[in-house]
Every structure is written in structure tokens, then in C-alpha cells.
KEKOLPA-885445 format. One record per residue (C-alpha): x, y, z; residue in three letters. Coordinates in steps of 0.25 Angstrom, whole numbers, always signed. Example, Ala and Ser with C-alpha at 12.3 -4.5 7.8 and 13.67 -1.06 7.14 Angstrom:
<atoms>
xx=+49&yy=-18&zz=+31&resn=ala
xx=+55&yy=-4&zz=+29&resn=ser
</atoms>
This chain:
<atoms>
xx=+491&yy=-39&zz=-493&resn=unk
xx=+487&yy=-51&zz=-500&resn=unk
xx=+472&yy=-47&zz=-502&resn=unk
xx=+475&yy=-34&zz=-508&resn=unk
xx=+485&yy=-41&zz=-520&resn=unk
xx=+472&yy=-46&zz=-526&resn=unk
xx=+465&yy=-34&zz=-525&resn=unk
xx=+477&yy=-27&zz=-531&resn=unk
xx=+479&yy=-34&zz=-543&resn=unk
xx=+463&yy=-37&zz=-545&resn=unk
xx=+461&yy=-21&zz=-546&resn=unk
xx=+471&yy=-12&zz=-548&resn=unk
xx=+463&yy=-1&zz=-544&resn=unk
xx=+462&yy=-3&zz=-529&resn=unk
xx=+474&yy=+7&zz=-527&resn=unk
xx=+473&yy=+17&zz=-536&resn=unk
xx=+486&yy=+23&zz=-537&resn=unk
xx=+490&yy=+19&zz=-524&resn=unk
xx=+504&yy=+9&zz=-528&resn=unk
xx=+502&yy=+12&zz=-543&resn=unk
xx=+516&yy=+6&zz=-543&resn=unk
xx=+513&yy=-6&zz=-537&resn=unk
xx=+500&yy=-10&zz=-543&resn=unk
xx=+505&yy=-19&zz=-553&resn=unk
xx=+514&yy=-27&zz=-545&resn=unk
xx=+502&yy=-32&zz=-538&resn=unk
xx=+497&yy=-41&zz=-546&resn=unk
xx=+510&yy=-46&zz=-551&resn=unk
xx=+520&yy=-54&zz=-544&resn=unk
xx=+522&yy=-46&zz=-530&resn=unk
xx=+507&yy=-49&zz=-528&resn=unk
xx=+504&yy=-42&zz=-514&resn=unk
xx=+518&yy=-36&zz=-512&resn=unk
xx=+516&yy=-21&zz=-518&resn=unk
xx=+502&yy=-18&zz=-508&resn=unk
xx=+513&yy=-18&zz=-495&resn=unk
xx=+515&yy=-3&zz=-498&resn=unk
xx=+529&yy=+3&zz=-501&resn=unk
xx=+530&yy=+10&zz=-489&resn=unk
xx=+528&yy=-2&zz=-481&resn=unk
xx=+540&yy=-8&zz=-487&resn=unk
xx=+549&yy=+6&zz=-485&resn=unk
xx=+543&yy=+7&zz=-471&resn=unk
xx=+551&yy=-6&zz=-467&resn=unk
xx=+562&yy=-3&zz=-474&resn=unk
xx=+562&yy=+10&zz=-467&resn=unk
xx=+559&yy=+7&zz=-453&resn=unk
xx=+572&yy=+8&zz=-447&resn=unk
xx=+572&yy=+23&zz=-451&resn=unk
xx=+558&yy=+26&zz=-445&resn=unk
xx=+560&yy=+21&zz=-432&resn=unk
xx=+566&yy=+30&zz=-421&resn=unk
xx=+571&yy=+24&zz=-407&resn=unk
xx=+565&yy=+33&zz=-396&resn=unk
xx=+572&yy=+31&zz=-383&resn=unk
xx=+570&yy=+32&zz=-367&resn=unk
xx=+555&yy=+32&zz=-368&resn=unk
xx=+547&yy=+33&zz=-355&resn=unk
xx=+541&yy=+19&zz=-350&resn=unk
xx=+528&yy=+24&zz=-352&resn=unk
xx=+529&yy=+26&zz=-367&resn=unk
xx=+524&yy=+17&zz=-377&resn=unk
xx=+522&yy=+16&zz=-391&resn=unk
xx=+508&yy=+26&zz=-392&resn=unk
xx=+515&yy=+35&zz=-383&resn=unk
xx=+528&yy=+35&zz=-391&resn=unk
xx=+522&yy=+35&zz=-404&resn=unk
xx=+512&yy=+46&zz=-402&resn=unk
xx=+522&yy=+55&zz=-396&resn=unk
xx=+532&yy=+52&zz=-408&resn=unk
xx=+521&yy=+56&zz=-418&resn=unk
xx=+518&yy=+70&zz=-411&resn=unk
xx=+533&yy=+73&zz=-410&resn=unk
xx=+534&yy=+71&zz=-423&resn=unk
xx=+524&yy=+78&zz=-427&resn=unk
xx=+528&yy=+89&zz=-419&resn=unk
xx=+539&yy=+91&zz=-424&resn=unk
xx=+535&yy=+91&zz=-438&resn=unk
xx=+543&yy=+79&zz=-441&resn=unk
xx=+531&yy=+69&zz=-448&resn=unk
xx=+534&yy=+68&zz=-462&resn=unk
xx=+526&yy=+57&zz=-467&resn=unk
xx=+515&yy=+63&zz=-466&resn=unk
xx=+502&yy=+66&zz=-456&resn=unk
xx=+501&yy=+54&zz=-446&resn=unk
xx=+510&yy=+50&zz=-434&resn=unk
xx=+523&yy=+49&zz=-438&resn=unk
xx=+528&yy=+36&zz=-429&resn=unk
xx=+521&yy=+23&zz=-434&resn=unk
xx=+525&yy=+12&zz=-425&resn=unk
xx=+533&yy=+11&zz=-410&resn=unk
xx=+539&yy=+1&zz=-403&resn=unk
xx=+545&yy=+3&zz=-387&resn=unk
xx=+553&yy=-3&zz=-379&resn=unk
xx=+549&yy=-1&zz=-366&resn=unk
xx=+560&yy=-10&zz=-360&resn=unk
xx=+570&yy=+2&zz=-365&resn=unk
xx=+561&yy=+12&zz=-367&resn=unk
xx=+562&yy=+16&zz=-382&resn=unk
xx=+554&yy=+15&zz=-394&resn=unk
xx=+556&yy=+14&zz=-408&resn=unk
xx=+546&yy=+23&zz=-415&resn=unk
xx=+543&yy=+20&zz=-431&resn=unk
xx=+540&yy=+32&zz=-438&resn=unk
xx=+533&yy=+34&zz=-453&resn=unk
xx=+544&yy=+39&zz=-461&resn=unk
xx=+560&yy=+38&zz=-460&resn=unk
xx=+559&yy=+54&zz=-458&resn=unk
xx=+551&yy=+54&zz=-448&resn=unk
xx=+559&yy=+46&zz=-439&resn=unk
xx=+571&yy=+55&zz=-443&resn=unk
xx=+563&yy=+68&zz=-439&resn=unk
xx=+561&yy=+59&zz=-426&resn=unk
xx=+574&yy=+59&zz=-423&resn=unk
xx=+572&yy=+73&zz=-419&resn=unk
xx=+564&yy=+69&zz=-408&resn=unk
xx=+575&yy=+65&zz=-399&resn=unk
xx=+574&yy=+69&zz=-385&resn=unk
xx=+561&yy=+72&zz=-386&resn=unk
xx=+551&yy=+71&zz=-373&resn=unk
xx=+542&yy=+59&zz=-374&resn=unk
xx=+536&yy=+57&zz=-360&resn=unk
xx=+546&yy=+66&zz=-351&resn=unk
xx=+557&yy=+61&zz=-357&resn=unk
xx=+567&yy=+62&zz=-368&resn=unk
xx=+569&yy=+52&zz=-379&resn=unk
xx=+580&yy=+48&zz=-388&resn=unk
xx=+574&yy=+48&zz=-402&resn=unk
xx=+585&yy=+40&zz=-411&resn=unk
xx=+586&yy=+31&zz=-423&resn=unk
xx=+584&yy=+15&zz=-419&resn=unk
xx=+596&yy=+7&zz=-420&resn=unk
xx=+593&yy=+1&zz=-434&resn=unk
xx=+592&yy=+14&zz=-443&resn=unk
xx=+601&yy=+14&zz=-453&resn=unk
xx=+606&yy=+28&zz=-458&resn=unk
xx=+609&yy=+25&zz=-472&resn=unk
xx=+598&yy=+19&zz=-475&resn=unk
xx=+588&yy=+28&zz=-467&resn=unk
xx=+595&yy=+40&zz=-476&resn=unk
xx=+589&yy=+32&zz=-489&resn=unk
xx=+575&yy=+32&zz=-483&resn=unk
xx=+574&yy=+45&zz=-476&resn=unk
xx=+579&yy=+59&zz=-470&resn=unk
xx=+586&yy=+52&zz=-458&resn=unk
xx=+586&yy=+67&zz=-449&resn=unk
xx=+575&yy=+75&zz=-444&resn=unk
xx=+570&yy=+85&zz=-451&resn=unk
xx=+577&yy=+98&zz=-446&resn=unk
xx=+565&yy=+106&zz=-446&resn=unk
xx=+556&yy=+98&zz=-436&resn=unk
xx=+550&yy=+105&zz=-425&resn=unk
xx=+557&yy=+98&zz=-414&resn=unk
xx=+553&yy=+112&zz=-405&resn=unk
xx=+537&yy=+107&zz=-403&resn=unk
xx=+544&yy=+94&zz=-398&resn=unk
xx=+552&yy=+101&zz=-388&resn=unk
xx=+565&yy=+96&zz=-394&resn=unk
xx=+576&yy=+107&zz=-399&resn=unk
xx=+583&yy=+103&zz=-412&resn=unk
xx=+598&yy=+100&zz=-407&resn=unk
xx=+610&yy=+107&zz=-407&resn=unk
xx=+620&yy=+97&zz=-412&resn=unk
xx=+616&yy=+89&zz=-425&resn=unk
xx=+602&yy=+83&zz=-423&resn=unk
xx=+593&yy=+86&zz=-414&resn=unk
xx=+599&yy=+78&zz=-401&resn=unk
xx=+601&yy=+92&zz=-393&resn=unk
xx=+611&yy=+86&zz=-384&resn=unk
xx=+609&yy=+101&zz=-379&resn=unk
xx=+595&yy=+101&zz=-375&resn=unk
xx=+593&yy=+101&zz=-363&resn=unk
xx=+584&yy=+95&zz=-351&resn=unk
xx=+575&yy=+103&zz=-341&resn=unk
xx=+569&yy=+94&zz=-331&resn=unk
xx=+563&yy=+97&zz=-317&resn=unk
xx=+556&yy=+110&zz=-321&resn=unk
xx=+545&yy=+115&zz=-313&resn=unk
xx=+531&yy=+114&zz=-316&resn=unk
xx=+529&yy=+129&zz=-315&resn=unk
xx=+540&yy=+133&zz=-323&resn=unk
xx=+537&yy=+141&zz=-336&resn=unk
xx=+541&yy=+138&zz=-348&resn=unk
xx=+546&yy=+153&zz=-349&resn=unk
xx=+553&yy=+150&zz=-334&resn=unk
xx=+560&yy=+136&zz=-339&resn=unk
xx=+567&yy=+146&zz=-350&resn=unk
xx=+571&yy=+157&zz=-343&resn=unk
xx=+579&yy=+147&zz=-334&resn=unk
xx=+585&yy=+141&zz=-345&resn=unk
xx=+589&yy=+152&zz=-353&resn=unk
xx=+596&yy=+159&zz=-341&resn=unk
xx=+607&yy=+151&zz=-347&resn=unk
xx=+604&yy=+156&zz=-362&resn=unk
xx=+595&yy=+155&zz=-374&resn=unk
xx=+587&yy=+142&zz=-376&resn=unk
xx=+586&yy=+137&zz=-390&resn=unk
xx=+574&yy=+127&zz=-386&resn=unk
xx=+566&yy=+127&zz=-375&resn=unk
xx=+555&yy=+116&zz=-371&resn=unk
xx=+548&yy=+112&zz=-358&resn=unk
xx=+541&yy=+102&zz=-358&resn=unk
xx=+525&yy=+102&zz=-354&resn=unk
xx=+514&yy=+91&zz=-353&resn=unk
xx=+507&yy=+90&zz=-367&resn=unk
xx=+494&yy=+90&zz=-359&resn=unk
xx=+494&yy=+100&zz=-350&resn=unk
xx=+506&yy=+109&zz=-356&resn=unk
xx=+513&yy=+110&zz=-342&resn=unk
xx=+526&yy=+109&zz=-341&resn=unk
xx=+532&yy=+97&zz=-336&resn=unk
xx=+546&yy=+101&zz=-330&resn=unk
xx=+555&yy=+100&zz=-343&resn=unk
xx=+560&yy=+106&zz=-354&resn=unk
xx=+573&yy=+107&zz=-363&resn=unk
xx=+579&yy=+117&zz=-369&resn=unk
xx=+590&yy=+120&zz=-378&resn=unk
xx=+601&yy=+133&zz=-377&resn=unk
xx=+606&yy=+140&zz=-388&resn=unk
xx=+619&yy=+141&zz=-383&resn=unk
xx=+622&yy=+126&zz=-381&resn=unk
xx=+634&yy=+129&zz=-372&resn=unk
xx=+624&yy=+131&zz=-362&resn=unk
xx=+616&yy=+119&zz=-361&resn=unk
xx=+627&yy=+113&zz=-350&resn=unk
xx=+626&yy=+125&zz=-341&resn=unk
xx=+611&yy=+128&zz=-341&resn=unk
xx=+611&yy=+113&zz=-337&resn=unk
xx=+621&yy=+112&zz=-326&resn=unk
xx=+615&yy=+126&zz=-322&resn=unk
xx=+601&yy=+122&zz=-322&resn=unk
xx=+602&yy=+106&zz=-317&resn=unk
xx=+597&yy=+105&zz=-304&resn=unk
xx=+591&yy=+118&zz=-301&resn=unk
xx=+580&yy=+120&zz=-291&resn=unk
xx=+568&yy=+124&zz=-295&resn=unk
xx=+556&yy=+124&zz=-287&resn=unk
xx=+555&yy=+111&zz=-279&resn=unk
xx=+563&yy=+103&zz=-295&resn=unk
xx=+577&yy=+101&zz=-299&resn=unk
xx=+580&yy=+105&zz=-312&resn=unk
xx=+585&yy=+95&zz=-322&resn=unk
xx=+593&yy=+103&zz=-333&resn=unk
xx=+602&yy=+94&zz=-344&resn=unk
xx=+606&yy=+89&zz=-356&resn=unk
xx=+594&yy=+83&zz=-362&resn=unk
xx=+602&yy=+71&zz=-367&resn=unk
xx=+612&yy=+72&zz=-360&resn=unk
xx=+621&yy=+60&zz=-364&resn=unk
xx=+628&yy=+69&zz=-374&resn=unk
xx=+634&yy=+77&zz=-366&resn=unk
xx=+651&yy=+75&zz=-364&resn=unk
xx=+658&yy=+79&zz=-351&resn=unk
xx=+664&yy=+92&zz=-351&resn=unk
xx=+678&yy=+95&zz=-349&resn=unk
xx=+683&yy=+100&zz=-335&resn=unk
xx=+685&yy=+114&zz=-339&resn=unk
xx=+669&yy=+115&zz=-346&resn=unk
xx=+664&yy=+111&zz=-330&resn=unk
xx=+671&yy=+122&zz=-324&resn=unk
xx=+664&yy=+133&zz=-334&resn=unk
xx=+650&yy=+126&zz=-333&resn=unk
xx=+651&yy=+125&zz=-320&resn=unk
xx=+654&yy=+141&zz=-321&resn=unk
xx=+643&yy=+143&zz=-329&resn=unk
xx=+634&yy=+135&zz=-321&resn=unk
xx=+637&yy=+144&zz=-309&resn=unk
xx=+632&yy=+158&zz=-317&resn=unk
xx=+622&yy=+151&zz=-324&resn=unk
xx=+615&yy=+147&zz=-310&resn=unk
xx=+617&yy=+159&zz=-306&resn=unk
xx=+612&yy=+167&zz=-315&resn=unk
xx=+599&yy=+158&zz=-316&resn=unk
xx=+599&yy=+161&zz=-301&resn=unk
xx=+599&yy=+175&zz=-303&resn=unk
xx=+589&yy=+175&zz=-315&resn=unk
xx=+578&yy=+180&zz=-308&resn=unk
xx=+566&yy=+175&zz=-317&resn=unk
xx=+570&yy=+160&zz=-316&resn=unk
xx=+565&yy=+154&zz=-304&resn=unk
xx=+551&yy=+157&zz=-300&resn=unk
xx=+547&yy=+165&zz=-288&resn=unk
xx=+536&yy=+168&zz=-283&resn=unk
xx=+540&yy=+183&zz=-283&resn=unk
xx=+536&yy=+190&zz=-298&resn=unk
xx=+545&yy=+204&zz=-301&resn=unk
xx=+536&yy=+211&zz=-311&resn=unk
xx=+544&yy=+223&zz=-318&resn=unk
xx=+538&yy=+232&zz=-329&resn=unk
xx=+525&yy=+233&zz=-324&resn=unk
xx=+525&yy=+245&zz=-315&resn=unk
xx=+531&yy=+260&zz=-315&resn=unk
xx=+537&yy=+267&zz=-303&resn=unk
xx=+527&yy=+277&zz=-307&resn=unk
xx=+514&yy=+269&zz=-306&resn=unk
xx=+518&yy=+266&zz=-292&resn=unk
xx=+517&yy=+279&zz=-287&resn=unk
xx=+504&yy=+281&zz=-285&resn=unk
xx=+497&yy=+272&zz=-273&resn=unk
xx=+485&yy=+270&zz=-279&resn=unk
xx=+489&yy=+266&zz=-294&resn=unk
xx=+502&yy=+256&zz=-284&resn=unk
xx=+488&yy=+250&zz=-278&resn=unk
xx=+483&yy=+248&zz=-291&resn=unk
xx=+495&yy=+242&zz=-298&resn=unk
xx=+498&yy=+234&zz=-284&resn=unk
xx=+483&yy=+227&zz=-286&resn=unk
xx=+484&yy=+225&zz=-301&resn=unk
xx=+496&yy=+218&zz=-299&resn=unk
xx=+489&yy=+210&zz=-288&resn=unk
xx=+476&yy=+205&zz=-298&resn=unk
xx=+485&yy=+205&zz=-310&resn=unk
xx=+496&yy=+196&zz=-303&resn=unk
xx=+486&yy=+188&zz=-296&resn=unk
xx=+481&yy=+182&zz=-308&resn=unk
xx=+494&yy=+172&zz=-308&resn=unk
xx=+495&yy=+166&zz=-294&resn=unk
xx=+493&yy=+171&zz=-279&resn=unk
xx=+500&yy=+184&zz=-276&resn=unk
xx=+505&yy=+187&zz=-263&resn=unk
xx=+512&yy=+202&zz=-265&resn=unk
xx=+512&yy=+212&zz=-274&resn=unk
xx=+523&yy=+221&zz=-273&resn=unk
xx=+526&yy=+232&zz=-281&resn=unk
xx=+537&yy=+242&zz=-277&resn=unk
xx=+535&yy=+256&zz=-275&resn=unk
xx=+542&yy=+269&zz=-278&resn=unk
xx=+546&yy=+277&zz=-265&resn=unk
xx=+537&yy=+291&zz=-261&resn=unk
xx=+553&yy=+297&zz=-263&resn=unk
xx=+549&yy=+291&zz=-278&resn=unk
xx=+560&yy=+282&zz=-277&resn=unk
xx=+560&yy=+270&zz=-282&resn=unk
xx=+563&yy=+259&zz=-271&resn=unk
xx=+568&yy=+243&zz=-276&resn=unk
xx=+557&yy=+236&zz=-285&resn=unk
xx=+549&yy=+249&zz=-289&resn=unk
xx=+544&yy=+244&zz=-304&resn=unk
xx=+541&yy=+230&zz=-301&resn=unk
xx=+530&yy=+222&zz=-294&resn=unk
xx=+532&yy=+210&zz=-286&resn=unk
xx=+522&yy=+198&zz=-286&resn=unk
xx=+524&yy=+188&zz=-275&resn=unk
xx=+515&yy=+175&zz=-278&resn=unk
xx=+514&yy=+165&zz=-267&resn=unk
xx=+519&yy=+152&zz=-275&resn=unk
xx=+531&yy=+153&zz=-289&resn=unk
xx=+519&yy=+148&zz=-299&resn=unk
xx=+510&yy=+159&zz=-296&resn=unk
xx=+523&yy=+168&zz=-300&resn=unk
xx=+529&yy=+160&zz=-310&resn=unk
xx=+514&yy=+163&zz=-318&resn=unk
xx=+515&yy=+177&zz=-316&resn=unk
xx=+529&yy=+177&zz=-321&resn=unk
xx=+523&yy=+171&zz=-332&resn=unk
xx=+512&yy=+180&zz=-333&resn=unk
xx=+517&yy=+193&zz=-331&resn=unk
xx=+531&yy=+192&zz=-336&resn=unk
xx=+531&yy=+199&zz=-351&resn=unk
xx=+517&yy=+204&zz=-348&resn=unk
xx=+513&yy=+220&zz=-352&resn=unk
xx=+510&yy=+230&zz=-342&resn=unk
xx=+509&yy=+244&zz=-346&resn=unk
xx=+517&yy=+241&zz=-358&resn=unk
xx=+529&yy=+236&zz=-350&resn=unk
xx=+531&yy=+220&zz=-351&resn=unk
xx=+531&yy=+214&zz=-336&resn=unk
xx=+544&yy=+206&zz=-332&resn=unk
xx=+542&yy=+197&zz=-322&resn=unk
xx=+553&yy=+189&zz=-314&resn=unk
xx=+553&yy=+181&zz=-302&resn=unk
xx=+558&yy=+188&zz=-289&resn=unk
xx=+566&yy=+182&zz=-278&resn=unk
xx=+557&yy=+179&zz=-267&resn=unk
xx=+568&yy=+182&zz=-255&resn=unk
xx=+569&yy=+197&zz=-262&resn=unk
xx=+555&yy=+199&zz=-262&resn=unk
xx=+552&yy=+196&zz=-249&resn=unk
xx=+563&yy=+204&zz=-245&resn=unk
xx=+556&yy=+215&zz=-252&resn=unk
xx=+568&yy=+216&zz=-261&resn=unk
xx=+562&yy=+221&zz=-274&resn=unk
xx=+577&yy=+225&zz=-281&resn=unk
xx=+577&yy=+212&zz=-287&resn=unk
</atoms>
């Protein structure tokens, strides 16, 4: 800095305006000391209150990796405050241990990182956290020390959580998820044990498929544990679901008499999930509200509806059958009369006609569609 004291003091008018306050100091006896600019000076003294400790990184990140994905999350989320520009200035890993520490621009922005814990970098969770040498008080003199509460930590796929902060020690884990599961399918197993508060499955940023997990959050928290025991270790497909505590540490062993009642509860809840009808793909589709009795009557128009449901229903996958019950000559109305069966030769080609057909118009009437039990359907059992 040397080269610019002389230009300084020579002619004042090289920074117009710039360190008004500083100007005359240059020529005097600080000489080159004012040019380092004051935000250098702050930016050391407040270092230890921009830098976040990011934990149980994957050995394949490095500090491009980390630090672009740092400034996308937080940019996500609405938490840069320092301006337009990437948020995280400087990281240094530790590959050894697998944690980085990750400098950011301002002393709040590195609180509104604090939000970011649990988030997914690279398929797994990491602990976002202060370093070992913040020091509270003085970090209070220099800056807001939480996030602001109004970050959008939903297009992160994180939910603010429960209990003070935003550790959600009750957000919970979906892993082993099949491909071909829905986005819409992955709920409805989930809420079989109530209303979800958040809700997020994971996908590829390239391609935007999913890839086999999610997290989610009840809003009744006392049925995180059960949905969990219920759901762990479930079949599906040719995977095994995975279905916990998403940092599960927190959790304290519960006393005798909670097991039993869980365990109660665990046996209804699988049950009922067993029962739900809609949850696990067939390849089976039971369409209701989208003919009447009446329209059946007649053989030509039952041709007609038969084929139309053929081409229509076609369109998602390879149709095997097309069955749609009758009325009886006596005009009575024999099991299934109302509803049209779809039998598709693999679950994928059904799972997108679900998704297809379920909720459409026809007539006026919205279509549901639900899975079917293959054993019933080939019994020619259309109660269901």
C-alpha cells in the first residue's frame, strides 16, 4: 500500500468522497495506514462470528463444492443480507475428519446459516453449527446472532423446528424409497398416520427424479415415534424402508409402560396401512365415477364405453383387460356394477394411470382411482 500513500497525499482528489474521513490522516503521521479499508480491520476482528463449522461432509466434497452449494442455500432461503453476490467468501476442509469451516460475508449471514442444519449436501445430512471459538457475548456486540425467523427454509427442503431453533429433533428420515414412487404416493403412506406439517422428497437437481428419500414432519409430534416403528423396515417392492428420527441422538429411551402402548399402536397403525387400499401399487386400477348403471345397459353404447376406455387407458402403459361390470337383464345390479377395472401388465404402467386418471373429469364426476388387490381381481371378485 505504500504506492498509494504518495498518491494520496500528492492529490487529494483520487478518491472523491470515498474515506472523506480518512483523507487527512494520510499525509500525516499514520502515513499508509488509513488506505487498508475499515472493513478490512472489522472483517478480522469479526471472523470468529462469520465462520460456521459444517459437519460429516462426504469424502468427495471439497471447497468449490461446499462453497457453491453454501451460496445457493443461502440464497434460497432468502438469508443473504449483504448484498447481491455469493454469500460464503472463503472454505477450509478437513478431509481427514470430514468437516469444513465455511467463512461467510457478514456476521448475519452466518447466523441465518445456522438454519441450514441437517440440510442435504451430496445424499447426506450435515451438522451446521458454530465453531469452537465463537464467543457469544461478543458476537451479540457485532451482529443478530439467530436466524432470521422469516427464511424460506421450505425451498431447502428443511422445516423450521418444533422445539426452539430449527433442530427439528422431530423430523423425520425416509430412505429406501422406490424409484417409481409418487410424490403423491410417498404422502398418502405417510399420512395414514396423520397430517404432515412438511413434506420433501428429495429429487436429482438435473433430472428432477426422485432419488429414494424424503423427510417429513407431523403435526401432531406425538406421532413421529409410531409412524417410524410402523414404517421402518417395511417391503416395498424389491427395498426396505428406512423410516427414523432424522438426528436421532436426541432421542431418550422411553419408560416400560410408553413400549407397551407404542407397540399397541404400532400393531393398528400396520394394520390400517395394510388395509389402506391406495398405498401400495398394484397393477390392478379401480376407477369409480366414471360410469352409470344406466350407460351400461345398452350393448352397443357398453362396446363403445369398453373401447374408449381401452384407447383412453392405453395412453399410460400396456393394458392387459378392461373390465367393466354389468347390470343383470333382471336389471339388478350384480358386485362392481359402476366401476371399471384396468389391469396393466407391470405397477408402473398403473402407478401413472393412478396418477393420470385419479382426480380427472368425466362427465362432470371427478374419477377416483385406487389400487385393486391383484388376488381379488383375479378371482373375479369386483366387491372390493
Amino acid at each position: 500500500g505504500v504506492a498509494f500513500a504518495g498518491q494520496l497525499s500528492g492529490t487529494t482528489t483520487a478518491l472523491p468522497g470515498m474515506f472523506p474521513n480518512m483523507l487527512p490522516l494520510a499525509s500525516g503521521q499514520f502515513g499508509a495506514l488509513p488506505v487498508m479499508p475499515v472493513q478490512a480491520m472489522t472483517q478480522q476482528a469479526t471472523r470468529h462470528a462469520r465462520r460456521v463449522y459444517v459437519g460429516g461432509l462426504s469424502p468427495t466434497a471439497n471447497e468449490q463444492s461446499v462453497a457453491t452449494f453454501f451460496s445457493h442455500v443461502m440464497s434460497a432461503i432468502g438469508g443473504n443480507t449483504a448484498g447481491p453476490g455469493d454469500a460464503v467468501v472463503n472454505v477450509y476442509i478437513n478431509h481427514e475428519k470430514k468437516f469444513a469451516f465455511v467463512e461467510m460475508r457478514s456476521v448475519e449471514e452466518a447466523s441465518n446459516a445456522m438454519a441450514l442444519d441437517g440440510i442435504i449436501f451430496e445424499g447426506a445430512p450435515v451438522k451446521v453449527r458454530r465453531p469452537s471459538d465463537y464467543n457469544p457475548s461478543l458476537a451479540a456486540t457485532l451482529g443478530p446472532s439467530q436466524p432470521n425467523p422469516n427464511l424460506n427454509l421450505g425451498a431447502v427442503g428443511l422445516t423450521p423446528g418444533s422445539a426452539g431453533g430449527l433442530e427439528g429433533p422431530d423430523r423425520i428420515f425416509v430412505g429406501g424409497l422406490p424409484y417409481y414412487f409418487t410424490e403423491a404416493q410417498i404422502r398418502e403412506l405417510l399420512e395414514s398416520f396423520g397430517p404432515l406439517r412438511g413434506f420433501d422428497l428429495v429429487k436429482d437437481r438435473e433430472t428432477g427424479n426422485s432419488k429414494g428419500y424424503a423427510f417429513c414432519v407431523y403435526q401432531d409430534l406425538s406421532v413421529t415415534d409410531i409412524a417410524c416403528a410402523a414404517l421402518n423396515g417395511i417391503k416395498m417392492g424389491d427395498k426396505t424402508l428406512t423410516v427414523r428420527r432424522a438426528n436421532q441422538g436426541t432421542t431418550q429411551p422411553k419408560p416400560e409402560q410408553e413400549n407397551v402402548l407404542l407397540h399397541a399402536q404400532q400393531q393398528i397403525a400396520l394394520q390400517r396401512f395394510m388395509l389402506a387400499p391406495n398405498v401400495l401399487p398394484t397393477k390392478v386400477l379401480c376407477l369409480t365415477q366414471v360410469v352409470t348403471p344406466d350407460e351400461l345397459k345398452d350393448d352397443d353404447d357398453y362396446e363403445d364405453i369398453v373401447e374408449d376406455m381401452r384407447t383412453e387407458c392405453g395412453k399410460f402403459g400396456n393394458l392387459v383387460s378392461v373390465i367393466i361390470p354389468r347390470p343383470l337383464p333382471s336389471g339388478e345390479m350384480g358386485p362392481g356394477v359402476g366401476k371399471v377395472f384396468l389391469e396393466y401388465t407391470d405397477t408402473e404402467s398403473s402407478t401413472k394411470a393412478r396418477q393420470g386418471l385419479n382426480g380427472r373429469k368425466f362427465g362432470g364426476n371427478e374419477v377416483v382411482a385406487v389400487f385393486y388387490p391383484e388376488n381379488k381381481f383375479s378371482q373375479g371378485d369386483y366387491e372390493g
